[in-house]
DOPA-887307 format. One record per residue (C-alpha): x, y, z. Coordinates in nm, 2 decimals, decimal comma. Example, Ala and Ser with C-alpha at 12.3 -4.5 7.8 and 13.67 -1.06 7.14 Angstrom:
// residues 2
+--------+--------+--------+
:      X :      Y :      Z :
+--------+--------+--------+
:   1,23 :  -0,45 :   0,78 :
:   1,37 :  -0,11 :   0,71 :
+--------+--------+--------+
***
This chain:
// residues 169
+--------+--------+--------+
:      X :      Y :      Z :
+--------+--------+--------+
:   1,12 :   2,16 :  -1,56 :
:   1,31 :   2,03 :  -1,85 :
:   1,35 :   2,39 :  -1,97 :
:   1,47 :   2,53 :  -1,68 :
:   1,69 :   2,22 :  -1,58 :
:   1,88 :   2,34 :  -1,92 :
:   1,90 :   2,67 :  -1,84 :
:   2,12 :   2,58 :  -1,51 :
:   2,36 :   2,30 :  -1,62 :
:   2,52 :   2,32 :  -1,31 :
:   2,25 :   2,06 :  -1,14 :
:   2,43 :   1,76 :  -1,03 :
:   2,14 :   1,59 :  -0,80 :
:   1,73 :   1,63 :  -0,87 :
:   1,54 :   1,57 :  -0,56 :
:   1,20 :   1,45 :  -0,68 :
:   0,86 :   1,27 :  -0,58 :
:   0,78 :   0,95 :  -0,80 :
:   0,53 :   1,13 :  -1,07 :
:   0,65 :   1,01 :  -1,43 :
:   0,64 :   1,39 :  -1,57 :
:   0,86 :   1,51 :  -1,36 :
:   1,14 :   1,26 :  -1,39 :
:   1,15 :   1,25 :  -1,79 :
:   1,15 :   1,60 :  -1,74 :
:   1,42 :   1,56 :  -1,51 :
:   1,62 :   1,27 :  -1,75 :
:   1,58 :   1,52 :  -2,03 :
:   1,67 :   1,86 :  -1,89 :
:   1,98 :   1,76 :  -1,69 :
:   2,06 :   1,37 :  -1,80 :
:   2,36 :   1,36 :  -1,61 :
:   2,24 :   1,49 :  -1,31 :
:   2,15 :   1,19 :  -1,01 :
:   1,79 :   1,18 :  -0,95 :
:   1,73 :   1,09 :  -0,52 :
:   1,38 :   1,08 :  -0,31 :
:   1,35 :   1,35 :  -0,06 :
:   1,28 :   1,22 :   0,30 :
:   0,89 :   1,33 :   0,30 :
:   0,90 :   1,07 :  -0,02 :
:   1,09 :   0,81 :   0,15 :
:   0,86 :   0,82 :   0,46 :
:   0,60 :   0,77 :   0,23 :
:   0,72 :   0,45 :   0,04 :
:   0,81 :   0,32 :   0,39 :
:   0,50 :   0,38 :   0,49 :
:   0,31 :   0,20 :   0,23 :
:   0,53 :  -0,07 :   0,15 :
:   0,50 :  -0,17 :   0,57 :
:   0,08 :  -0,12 :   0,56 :
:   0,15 :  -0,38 :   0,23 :
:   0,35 :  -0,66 :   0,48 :
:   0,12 :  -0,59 :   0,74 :
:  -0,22 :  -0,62 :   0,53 :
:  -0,05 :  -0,97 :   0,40 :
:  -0,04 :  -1,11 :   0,78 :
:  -0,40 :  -0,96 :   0,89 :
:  -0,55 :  -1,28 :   0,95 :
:  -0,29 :  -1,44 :   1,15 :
:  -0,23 :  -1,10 :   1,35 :
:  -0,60 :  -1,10 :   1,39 :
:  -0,62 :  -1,45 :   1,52 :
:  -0,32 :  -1,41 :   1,76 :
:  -0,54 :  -1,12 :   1,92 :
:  -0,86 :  -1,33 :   1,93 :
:  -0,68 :  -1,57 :   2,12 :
:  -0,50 :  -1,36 :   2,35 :
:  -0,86 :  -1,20 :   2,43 :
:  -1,02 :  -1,58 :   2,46 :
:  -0,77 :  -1,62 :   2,75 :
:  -0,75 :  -1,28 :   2,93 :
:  -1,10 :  -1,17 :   3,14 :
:  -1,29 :  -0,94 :   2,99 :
:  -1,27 :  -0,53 :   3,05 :
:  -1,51 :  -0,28 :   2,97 :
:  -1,32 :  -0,01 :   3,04 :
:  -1,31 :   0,06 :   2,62 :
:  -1,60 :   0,04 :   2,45 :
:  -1,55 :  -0,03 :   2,07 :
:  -1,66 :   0,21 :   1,79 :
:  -2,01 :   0,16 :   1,64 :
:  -1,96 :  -0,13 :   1,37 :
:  -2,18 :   0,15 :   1,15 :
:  -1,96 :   0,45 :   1,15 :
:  -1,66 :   0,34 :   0,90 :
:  -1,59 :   0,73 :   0,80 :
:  -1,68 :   0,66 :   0,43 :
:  -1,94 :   0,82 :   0,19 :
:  -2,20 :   0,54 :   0,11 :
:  -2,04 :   0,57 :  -0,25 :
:  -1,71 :   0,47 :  -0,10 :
:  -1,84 :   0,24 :   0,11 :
:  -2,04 :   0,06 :  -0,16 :
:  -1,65 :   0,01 :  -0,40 :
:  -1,52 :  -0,07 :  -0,11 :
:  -1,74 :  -0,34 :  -0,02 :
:  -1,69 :  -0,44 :  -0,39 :
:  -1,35 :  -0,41 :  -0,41 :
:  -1,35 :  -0,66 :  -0,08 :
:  -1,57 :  -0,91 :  -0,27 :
:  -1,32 :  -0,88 :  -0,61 :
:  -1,03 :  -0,97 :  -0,36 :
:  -1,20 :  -1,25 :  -0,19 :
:  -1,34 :  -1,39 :  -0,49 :
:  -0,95 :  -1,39 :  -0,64 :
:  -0,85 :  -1,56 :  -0,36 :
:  -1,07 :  -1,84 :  -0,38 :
:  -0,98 :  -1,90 :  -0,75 :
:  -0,61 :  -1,84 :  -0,71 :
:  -0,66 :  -2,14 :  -0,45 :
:  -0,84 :  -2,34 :  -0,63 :
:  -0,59 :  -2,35 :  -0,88 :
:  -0,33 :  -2,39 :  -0,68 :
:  -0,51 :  -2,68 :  -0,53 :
:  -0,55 :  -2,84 :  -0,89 :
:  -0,18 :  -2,81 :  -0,90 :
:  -0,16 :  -2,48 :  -1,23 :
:   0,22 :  -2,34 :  -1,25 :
:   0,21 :  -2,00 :  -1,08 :
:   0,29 :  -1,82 :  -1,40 :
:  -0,06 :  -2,00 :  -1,49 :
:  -0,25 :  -1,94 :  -1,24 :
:  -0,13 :  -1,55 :  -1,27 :
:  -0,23 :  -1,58 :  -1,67 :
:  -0,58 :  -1,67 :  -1,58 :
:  -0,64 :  -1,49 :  -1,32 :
:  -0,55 :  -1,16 :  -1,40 :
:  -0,27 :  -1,09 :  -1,12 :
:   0,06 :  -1,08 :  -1,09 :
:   0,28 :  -1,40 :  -1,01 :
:   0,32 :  -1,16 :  -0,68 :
:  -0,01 :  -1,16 :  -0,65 :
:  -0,04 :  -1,51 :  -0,65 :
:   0,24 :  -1,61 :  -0,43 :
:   0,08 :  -1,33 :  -0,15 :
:  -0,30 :  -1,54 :  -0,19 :
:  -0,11 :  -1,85 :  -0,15 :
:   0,05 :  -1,73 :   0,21 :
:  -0,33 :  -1,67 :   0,33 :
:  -0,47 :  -1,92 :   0,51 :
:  -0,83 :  -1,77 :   0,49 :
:  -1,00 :  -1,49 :   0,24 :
:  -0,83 :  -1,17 :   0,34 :
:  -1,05 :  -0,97 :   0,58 :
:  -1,20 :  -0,61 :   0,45 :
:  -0,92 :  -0,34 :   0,56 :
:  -1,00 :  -0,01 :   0,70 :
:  -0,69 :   0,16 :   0,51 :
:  -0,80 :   0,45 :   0,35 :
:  -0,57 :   0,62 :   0,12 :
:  -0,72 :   0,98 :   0,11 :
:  -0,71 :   1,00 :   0,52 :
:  -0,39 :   1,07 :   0,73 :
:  -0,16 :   0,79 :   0,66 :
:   0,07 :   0,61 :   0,96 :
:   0,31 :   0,88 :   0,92 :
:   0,12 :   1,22 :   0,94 :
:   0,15 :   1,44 :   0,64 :
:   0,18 :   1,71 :   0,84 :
:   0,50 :   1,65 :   0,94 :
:   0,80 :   1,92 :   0,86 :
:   1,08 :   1,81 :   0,86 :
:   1,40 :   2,01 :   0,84 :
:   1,52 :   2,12 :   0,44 :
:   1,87 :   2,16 :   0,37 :
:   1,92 :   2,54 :   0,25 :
:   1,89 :   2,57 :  -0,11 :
:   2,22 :   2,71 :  -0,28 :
+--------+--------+--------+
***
């Protein structure tokens, strides 16, 4: 890209994805030029950074349903999904089960910390995380609950969207 980018000075605006190759190959070929996200991209970001927020509230959004159930009579009209079928190889499902108990174990140190009254910063030290990290554990009233987002599936946005390109000059 970097070759080519020099080739065409003309390029005033890149529109990239976020891998690191291509934008040093994009700083280096055309350094002047202004680098921007393409919508696809910026549908993707969004769509990560809300499944983040959301994953952070689980519990409480969770309990807010329970107790919305409690109080309603109950339907049978849907029957739930067999608790067996998660869609996941028994490889996946095995790190993911351990990935679950890394998260839940974190928690319960991060709080325990907290609870003997370590600094953030601290807490983040000997934990391993980031003071982000630890500030999110902090919010949770309970161990976060197992999530059933998988990355290599269809995200909340479909990836099979089109949506409309600008012509190319």
């Amino acid at each position: 890209m970097e070759k080519w980018l020099q080739a065409h000075p003309g390029v005033e605006i890149i529109n990239r994805d976020r891998a690191g190759a291509y934008a040093k190959g994009a700083r280096k070929g055309a350094p002047k030029a202004q680098q921007v996200a393409d919508r696809w991209h910026l549908l993707e970001n969004l769509t990560d950074a809300m499944q983040g927020f959301f994953r952070t509230f689980q519990p409480l959004l969770k309990s807010l349903k329970s107790s919305s159930e409690a109080g309603a009579p109950a339907s049978s009209s849907q029957p739930e999904s067999p608790p067996w079928h998660t869609g996941m190889t028994k490889r996946s499902e095995e790190k993911s089960l351990a990935l679950h108990q890394e998260r839940v174990e974190r928690y319960h140190q991060i709080h325990d910390l907290a609870a003997k009254k370590v600094d953030v910063a601290n807490i983040a030290r000997q934990v391993g995380v980031s003071r982000q990290t630890v500030y999110d554990n902090r919010k949770l009233k309970q161990p976060p609950e197992r999530t059933r987002i998988h990355r290599g599936g269809k995200k909340v946005i479909d990836a099979d969207i089109r949506l409309p390109r600008a012509p190319v000059e």
